[in-house]
C-alpha positions as a printed NumPy array, in Angstrom:
array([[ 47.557,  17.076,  79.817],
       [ 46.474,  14.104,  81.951],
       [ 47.186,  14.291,  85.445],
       [ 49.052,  11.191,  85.511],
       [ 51.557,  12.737,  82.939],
       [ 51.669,  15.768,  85.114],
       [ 52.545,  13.365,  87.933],
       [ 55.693,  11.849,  86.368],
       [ 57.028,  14.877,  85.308],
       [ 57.042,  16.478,  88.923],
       [ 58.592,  13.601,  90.187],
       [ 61.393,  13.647,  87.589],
       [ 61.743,  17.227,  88.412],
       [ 62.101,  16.591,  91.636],
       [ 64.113,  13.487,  91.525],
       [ 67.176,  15.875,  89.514],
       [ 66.881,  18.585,  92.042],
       [ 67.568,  16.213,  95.283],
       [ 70.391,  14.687,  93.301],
       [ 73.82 ,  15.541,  94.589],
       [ 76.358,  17.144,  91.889],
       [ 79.31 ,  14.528,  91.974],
       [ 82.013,  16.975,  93.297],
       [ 79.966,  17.09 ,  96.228],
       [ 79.717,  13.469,  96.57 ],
       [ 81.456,  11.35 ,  98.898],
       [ 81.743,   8.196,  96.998],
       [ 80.605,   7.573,  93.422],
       [ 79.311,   4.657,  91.822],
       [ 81.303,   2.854,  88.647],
       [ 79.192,   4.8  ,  86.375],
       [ 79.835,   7.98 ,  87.813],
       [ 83.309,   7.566,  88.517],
       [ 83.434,   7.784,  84.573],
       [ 81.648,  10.198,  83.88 ],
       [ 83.614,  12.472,  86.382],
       [ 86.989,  11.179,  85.587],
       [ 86.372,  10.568,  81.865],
       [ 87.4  ,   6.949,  82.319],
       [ 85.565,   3.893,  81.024],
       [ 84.21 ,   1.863,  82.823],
       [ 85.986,  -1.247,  81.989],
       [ 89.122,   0.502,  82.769],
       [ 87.966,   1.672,  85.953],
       [ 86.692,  -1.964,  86.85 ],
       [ 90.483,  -2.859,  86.245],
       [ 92.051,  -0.808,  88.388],
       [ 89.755,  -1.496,  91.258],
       [ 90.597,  -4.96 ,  90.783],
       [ 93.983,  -4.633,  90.851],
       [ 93.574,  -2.722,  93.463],
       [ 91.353,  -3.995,  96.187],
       [ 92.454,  -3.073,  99.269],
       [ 92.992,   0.664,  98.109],
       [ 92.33 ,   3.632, 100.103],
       [ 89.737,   4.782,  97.49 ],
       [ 88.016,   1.292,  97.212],
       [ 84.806,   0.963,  99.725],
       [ 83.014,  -1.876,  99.041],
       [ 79.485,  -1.993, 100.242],
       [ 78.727,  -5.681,  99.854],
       [ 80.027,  -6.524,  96.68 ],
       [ 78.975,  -3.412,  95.313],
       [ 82.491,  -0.973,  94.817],
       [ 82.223,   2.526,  95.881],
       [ 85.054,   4.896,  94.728],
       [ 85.769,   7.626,  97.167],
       [ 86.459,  10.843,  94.681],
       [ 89.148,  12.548,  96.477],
       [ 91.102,   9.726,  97.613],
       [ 91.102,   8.457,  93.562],
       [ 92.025,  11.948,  92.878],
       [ 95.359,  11.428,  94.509],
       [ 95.777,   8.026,  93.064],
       [ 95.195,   9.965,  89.998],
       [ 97.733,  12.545,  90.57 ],
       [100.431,  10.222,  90.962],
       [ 99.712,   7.887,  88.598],
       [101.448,   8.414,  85.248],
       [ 99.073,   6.981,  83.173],
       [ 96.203,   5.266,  83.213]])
């Protein structure tokens, strides 16, 4: 195998071991804030529009952050979604 193949791989590999589960993480990103809560995207990008000055909402820029355990409790007392 070429060493330049070899390369990539390694730095894959290592890229998915430095990455941070996302129950650890602080904040997630749209996409991840899907994944974890099994909510589209689109639906997600709704709420945080309709909800802009939320506790969960960190905007970084105008990039949206969603801190996880704050939007837990929004989840929790939501009745649907």
């Amino acid at each position: 195998m070429p060493l330049e193949v070899v390369f990539v791989h390694y730095v894959v590999i290592m890229r998915e071991m430095s990455q941070i589960p996302f129950w650890e993480q602080y904040t997630l990103s749209i996409e991840e804030a899907a994944q974890y809560f099994r909510i589209g995207e689109h639906k997600l990008r709704q709420i945080i529009s309709e909800n802009k000055d939320a506790d969960f909402v960190l905007w970084n820029g105008n990039r949206v952050q969603i801190k996880r355990k704050l939007f837990e409790k929004f989840i929790d007392q939501s009745n649907c979604v």
